[in-house]
C-alpha positions in Angstrom: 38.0 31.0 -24.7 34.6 30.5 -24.2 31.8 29.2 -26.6 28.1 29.5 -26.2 25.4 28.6 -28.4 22.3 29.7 -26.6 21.9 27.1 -23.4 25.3 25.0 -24.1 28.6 26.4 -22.6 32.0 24.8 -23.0 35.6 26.2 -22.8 38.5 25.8 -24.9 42.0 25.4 -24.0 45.0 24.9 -26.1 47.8 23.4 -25.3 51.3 25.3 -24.9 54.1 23.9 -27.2 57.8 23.1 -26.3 60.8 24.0 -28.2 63.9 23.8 -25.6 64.3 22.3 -22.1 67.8 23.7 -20.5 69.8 22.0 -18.7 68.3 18.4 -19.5 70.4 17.0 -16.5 71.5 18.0 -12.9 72.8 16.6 -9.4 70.7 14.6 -7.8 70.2 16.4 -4.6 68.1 18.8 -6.5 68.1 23.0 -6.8 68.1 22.9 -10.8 66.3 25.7 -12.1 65.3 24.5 -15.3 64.1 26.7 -17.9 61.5 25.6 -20.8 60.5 27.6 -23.6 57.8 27.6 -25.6 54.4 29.4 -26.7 51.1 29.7 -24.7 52.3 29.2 -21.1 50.3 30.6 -19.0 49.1 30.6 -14.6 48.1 27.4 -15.1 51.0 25.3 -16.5 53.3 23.2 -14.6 57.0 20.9 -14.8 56.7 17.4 -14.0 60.2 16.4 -12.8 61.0 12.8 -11.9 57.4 12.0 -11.6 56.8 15.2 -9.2 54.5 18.1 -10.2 56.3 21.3 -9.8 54.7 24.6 -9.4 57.2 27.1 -11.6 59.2 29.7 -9.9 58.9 32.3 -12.7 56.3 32.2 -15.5 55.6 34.7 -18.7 53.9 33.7 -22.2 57.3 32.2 -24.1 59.2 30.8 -20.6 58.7 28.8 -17.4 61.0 28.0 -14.8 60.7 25.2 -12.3 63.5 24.5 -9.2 64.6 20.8 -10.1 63.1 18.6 -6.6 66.0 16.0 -5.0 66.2 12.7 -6.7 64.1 10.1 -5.2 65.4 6.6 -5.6 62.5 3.7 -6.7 
């Protein structure tokens, strides 16, 4: 959304919302496609799996998949 009041300009973005992550566990070697519903999702939105950032596979307003990356060990 954008906002304007003459000279000022700012943009508004809200935030999707959750409401089911499935599965919530996999193997370790990765390849999980893990789906997450929700509202709002949009190009923009993202997994973060194991501390990784993961572009989704498949994306539409209620669902996002991401492919599960292999398990790195701290």
């Amino acid at each position: 959304m954008v906002y304007t009041n003459e000279t000022v300009v700012f943009y508004y973005k809200s935030y999707s919302s959750l409401s089911k992550i499935y599965p919530v566990y996999g193997p370790s070697h990765g390849g999980t496609l893990i789906t997450v519903t929700g509202d709002d999702f949009d190009d923009q939105v993202f997994c973060y799996i194991d501390k990784i950032k993961v572009k989704p596979v498949r994306v539409n307003k209620t669902i996002c998949v991401c492919e599960a990356p292999r398990h790195r060990p701290m």
